[in-house]
Backbone as CSV, one residue per row, in Angstrom:
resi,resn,N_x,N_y,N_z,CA_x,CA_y,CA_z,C_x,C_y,C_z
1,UNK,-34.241,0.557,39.276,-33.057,0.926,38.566,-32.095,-0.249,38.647
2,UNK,-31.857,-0.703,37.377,-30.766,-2.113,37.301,-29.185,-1.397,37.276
3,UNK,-28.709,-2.309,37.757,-26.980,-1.941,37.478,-26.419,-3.325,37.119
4,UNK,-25.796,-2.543,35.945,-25.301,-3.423,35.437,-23.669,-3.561,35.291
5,UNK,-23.216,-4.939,35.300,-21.562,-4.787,35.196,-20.634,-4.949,34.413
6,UNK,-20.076,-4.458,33.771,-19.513,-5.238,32.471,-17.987,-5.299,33.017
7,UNK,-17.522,-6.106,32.420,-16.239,-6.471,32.474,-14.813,-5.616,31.491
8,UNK,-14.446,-4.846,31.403,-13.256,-4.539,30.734,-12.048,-5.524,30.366
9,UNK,-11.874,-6.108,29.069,-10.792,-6.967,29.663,-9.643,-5.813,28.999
10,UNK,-8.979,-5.814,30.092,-7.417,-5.325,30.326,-6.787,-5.770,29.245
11,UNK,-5.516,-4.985,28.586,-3.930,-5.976,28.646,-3.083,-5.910,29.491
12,UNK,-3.179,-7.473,29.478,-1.970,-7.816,30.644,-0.826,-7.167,30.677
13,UNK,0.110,-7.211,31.486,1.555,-6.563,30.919,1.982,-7.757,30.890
14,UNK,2.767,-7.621,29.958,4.321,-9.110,29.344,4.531,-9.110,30.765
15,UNK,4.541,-10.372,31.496,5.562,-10.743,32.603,6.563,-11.618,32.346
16,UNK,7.584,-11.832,33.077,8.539,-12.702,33.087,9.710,-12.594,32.234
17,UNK,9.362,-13.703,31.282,10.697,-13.799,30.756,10.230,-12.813,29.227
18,UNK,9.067,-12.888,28.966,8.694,-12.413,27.697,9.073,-10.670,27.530
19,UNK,8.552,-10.205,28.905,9.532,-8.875,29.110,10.897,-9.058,28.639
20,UNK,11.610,-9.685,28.682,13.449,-9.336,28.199,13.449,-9.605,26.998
21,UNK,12.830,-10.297,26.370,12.784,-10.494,25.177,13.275,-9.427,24.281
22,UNK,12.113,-8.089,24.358,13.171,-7.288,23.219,14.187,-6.905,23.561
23,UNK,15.222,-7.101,24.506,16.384,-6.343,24.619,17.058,-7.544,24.520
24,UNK,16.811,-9.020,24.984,17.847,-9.760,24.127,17.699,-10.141,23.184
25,UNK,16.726,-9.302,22.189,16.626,-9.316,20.803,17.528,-8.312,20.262
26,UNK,17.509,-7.700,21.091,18.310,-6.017,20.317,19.547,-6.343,20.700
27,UNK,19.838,-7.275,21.725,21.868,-7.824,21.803,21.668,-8.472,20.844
28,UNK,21.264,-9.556,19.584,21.557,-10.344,19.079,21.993,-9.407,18.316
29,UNK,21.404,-7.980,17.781,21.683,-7.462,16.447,22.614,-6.127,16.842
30,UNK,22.966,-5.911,18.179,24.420,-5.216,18.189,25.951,-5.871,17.557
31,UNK,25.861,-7.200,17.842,27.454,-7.563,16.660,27.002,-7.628,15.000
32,UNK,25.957,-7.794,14.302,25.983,-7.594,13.282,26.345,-6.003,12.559
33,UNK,25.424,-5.139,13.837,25.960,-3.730,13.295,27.489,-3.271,13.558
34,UNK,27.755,-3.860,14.554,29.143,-3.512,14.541,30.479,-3.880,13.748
35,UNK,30.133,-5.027,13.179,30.729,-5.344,12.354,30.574,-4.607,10.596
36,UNK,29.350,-4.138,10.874,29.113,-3.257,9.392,29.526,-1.894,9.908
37,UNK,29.709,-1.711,10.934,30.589,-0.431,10.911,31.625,-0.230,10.611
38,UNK,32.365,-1.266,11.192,33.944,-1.941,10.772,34.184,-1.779,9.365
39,UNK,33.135,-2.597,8.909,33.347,-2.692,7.509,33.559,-1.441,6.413
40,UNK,32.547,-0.951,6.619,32.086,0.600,6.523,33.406,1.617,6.405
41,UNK,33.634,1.635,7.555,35.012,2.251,8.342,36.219,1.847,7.242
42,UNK,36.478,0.768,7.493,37.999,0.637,6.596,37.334,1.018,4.923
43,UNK,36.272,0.194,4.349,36.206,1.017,2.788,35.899,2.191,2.365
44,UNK,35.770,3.154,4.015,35.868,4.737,3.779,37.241,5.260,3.627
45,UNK,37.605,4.397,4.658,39.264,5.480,5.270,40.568,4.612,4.862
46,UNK,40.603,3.424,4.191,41.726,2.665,3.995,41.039,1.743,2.700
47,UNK,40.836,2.612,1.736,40.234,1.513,0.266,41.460,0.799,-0.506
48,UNK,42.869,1.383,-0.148,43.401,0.149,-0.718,43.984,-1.390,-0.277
49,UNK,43.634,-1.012,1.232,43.166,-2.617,1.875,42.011,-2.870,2.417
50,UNK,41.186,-2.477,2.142,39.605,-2.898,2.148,39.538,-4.370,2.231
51,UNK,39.935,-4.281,0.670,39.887,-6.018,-0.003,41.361,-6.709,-0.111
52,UNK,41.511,-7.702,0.445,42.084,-8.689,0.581,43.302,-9.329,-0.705
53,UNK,44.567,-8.882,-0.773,44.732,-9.519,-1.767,44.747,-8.505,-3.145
54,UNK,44.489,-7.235,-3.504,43.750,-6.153,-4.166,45.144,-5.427,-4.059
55,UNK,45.311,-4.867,-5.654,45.714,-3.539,-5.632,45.246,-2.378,-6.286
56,UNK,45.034,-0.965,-5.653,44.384,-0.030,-6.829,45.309,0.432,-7.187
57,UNK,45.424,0.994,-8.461,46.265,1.681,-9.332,45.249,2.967,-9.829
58,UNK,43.902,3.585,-9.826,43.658,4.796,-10.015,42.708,5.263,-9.236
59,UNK,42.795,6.127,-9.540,41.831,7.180,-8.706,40.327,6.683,-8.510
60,UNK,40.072,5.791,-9.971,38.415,5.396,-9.999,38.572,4.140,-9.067
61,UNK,39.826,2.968,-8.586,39.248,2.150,-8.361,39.279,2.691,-6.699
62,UNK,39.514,3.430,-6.344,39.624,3.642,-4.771,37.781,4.527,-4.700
63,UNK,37.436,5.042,-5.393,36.088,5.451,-5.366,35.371,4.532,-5.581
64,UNK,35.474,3.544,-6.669,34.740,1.781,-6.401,34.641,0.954,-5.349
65,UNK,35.566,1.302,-4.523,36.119,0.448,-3.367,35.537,1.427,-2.174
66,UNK,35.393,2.765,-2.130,34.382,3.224,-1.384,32.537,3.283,-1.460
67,UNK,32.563,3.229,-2.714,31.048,2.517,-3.003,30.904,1.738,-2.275
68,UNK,31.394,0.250,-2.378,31.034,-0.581,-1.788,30.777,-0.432,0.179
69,UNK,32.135,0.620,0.420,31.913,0.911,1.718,30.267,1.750,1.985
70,UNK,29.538,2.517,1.099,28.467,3.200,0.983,27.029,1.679,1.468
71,UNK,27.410,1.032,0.499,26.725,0.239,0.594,26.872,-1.110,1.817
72,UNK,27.446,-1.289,2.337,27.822,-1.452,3.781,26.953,-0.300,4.705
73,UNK,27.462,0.782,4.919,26.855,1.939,5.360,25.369,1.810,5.240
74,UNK,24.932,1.542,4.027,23.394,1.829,4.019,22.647,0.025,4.658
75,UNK,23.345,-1.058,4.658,23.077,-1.809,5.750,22.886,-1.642,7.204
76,UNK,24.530,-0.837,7.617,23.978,-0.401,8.760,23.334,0.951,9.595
77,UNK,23.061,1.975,8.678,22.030,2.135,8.695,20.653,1.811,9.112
78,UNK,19.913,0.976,8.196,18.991,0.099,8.320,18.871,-0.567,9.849
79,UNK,19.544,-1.437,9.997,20.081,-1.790,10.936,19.969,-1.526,12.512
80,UNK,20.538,0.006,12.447,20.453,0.609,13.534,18.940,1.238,13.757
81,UNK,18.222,1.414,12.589,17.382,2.171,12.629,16.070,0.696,12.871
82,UNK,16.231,-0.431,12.491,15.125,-1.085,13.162,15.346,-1.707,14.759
83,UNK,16.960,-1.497,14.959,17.228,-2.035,16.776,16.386,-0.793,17.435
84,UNK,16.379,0.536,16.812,15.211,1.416,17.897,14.056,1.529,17.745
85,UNK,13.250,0.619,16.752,12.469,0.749,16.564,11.573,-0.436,17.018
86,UNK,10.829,-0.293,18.035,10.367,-1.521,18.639,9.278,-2.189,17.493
87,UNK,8.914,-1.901,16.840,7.463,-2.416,16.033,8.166,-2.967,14.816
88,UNK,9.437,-2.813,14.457,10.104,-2.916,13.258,11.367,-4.041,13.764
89,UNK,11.166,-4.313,14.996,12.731,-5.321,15.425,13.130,-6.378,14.899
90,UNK,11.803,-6.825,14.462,11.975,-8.128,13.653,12.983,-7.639,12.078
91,UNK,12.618,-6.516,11.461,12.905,-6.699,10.440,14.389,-6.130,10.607
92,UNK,14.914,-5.756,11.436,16.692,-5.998,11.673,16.732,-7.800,11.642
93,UNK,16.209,-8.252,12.113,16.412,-9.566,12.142,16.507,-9.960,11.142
94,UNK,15.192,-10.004,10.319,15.579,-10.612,9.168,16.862,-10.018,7.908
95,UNK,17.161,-8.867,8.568,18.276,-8.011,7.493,19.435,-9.030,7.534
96,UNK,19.900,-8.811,9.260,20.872,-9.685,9.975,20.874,-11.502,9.323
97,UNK,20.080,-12.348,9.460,19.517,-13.537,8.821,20.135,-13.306,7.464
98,UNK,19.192,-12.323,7.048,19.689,-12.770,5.219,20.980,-12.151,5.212
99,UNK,21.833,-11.364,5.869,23.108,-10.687,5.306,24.116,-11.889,5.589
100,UNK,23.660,-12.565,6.907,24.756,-13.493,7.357,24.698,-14.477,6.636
101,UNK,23.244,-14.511,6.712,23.089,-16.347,5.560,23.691,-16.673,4.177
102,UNK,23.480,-15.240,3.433,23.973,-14.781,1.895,25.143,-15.120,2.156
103,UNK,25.811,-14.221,3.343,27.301,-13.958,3.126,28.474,-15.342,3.492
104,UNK,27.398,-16.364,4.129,27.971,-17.921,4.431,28.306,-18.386,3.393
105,UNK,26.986,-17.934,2.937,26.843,-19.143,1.215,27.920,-18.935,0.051
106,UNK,28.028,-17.507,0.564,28.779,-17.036,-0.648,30.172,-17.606,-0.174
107,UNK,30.748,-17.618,1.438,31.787,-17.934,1.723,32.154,-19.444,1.063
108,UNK,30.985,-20.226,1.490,30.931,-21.629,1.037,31.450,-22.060,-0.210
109,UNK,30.534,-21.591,-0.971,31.094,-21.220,-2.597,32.299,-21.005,-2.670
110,UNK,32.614,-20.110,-2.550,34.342,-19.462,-2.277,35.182,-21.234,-2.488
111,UNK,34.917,-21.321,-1.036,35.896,-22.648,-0.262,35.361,-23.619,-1.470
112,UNK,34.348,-23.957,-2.377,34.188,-24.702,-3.013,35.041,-24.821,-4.440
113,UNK,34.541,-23.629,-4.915,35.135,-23.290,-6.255,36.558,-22.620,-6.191
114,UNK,36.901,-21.800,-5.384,38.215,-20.896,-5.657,39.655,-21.439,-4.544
115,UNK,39.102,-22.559,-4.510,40.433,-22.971,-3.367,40.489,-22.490,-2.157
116,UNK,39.744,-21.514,-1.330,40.129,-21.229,-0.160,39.637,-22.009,1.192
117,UNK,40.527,-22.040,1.863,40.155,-23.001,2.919,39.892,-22.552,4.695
118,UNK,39.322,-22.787,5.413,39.360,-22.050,6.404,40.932,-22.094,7.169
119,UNK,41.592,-22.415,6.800,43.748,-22.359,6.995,43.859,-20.978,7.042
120,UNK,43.382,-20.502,5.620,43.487,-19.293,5.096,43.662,-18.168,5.541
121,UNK,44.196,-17.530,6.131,44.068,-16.070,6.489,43.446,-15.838,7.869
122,UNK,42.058,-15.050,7.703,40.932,-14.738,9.151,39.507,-16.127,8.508
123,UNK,40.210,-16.789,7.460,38.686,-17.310,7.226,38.030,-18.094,8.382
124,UNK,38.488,-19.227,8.711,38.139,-19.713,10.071,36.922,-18.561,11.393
125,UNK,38.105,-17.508,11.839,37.509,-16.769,12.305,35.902,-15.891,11.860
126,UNK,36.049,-15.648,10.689,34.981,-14.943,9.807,33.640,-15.877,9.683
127,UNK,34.002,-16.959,8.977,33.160,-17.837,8.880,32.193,-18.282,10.508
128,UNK,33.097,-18.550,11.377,32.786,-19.098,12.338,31.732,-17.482,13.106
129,UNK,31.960,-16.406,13.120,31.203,-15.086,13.406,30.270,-15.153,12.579
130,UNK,30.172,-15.470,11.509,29.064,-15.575,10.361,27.906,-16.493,11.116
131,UNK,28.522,-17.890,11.053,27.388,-18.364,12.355,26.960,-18.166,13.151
132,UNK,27.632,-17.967,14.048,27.105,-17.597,15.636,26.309,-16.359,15.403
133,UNK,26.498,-15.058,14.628,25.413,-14.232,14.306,23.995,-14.643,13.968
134,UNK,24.421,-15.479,12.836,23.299,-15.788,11.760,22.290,-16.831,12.873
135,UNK,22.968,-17.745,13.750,22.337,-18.585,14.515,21.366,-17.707,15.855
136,UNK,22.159,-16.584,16.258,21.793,-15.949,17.476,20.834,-14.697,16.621
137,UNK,20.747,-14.150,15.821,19.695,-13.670,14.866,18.388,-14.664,14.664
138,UNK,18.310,-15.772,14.418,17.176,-16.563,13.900,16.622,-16.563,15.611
139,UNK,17.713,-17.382,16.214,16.969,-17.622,17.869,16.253,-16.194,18.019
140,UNK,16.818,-15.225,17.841,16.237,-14.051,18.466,14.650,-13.375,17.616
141,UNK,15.289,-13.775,16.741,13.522,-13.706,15.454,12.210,-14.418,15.948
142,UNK,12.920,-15.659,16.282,11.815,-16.852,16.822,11.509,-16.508,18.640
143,UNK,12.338,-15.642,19.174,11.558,-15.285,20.270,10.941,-13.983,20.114
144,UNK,10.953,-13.372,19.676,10.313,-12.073,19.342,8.883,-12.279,18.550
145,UNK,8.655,-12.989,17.979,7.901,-13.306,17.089,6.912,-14.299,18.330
146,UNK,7.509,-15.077,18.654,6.256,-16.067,20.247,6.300,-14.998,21.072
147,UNK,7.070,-14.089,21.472,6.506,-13.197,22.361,5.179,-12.414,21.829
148,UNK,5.637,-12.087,20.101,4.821,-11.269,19.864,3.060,-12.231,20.012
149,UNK,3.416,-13.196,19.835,2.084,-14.114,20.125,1.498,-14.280,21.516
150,UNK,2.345,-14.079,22.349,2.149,-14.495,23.908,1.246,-13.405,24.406
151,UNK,1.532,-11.945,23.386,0.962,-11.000,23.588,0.119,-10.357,23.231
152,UNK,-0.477,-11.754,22.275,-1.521,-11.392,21.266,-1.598,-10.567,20.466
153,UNK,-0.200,-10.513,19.709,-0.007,-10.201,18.087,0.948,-8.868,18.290
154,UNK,1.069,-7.612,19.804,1.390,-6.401,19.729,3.186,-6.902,19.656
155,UNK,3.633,-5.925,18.643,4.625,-6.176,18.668,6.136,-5.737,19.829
């Protein structure tokens, strides 16, 4: 009677640093949602200073001006719903990435074409949160993504 042995190979568990990974993935994308709450928040409950500079005069443009708060809302949404979702974390990331990146460019533009300058108002401040998100979003994409490799693909 032979006996024979075979080997099982295991998965390892993530050690080290690759363990923290998703949770300082999931801090990168707590100030993006919070700031779409913000956002959210004032074009629910205060639409005639939402926007900057703006006055409404009827009834339709304060329901226009809460649309837009809807659509904010359904960002964060999204949002919140891929920070709990471990298999889906990346794709808060990339929400975060493209909302901040869009919303640079568009700032850029702005300062290009319409005269505004970071002097201006909160622009300085805004702009400068726009980065540090958009920068601490990508870092956090690109470790999530080598972790997910370190671990041989599980997300």
């Amino acid at each position: 009677m032979g006996v024979q042995t075979s080997s099982a190979i295991l998965p390892q568990p993530i050690a080290g640093f690759w363990r923290f990974v998703p949770w300082l993935s999931r801090i990168a994308l707590v100030p993006p949602a919070i700031v779409l709450a913000a956002i959210t928040q004032r074009f629910f409950n205060n639409p005639a200073q939402a926007i900057t500079g703006t006055t409404l005069h009827t009834p339709e443009a304060f329901t226009d001006v809460r649309v837009v708060g809807a659509l904010t809302m359904t960002l964060f949404v999204m949002l919140i719903t891929f920070l709990f979702a471990a298999k889906r974390l990346w794709l808060g990331h990339v929400e975060a990435i493209a909302l901040m990146g869009l919303a640079l460019a568009t700032r850029i533009f702005g300062f290009l074409h319409d005269g505004t300058t970071l002097a201006m108002g909160n622009q300085r401040r805004i702009t400068l949160g726009e980065i540090v998100f958009l920068t601490l979003n990508v870092l956090a994409l690109v470790l999530d993504r080598l972790r997910a490799r370190h671990d041989g693909g599980k997300p």
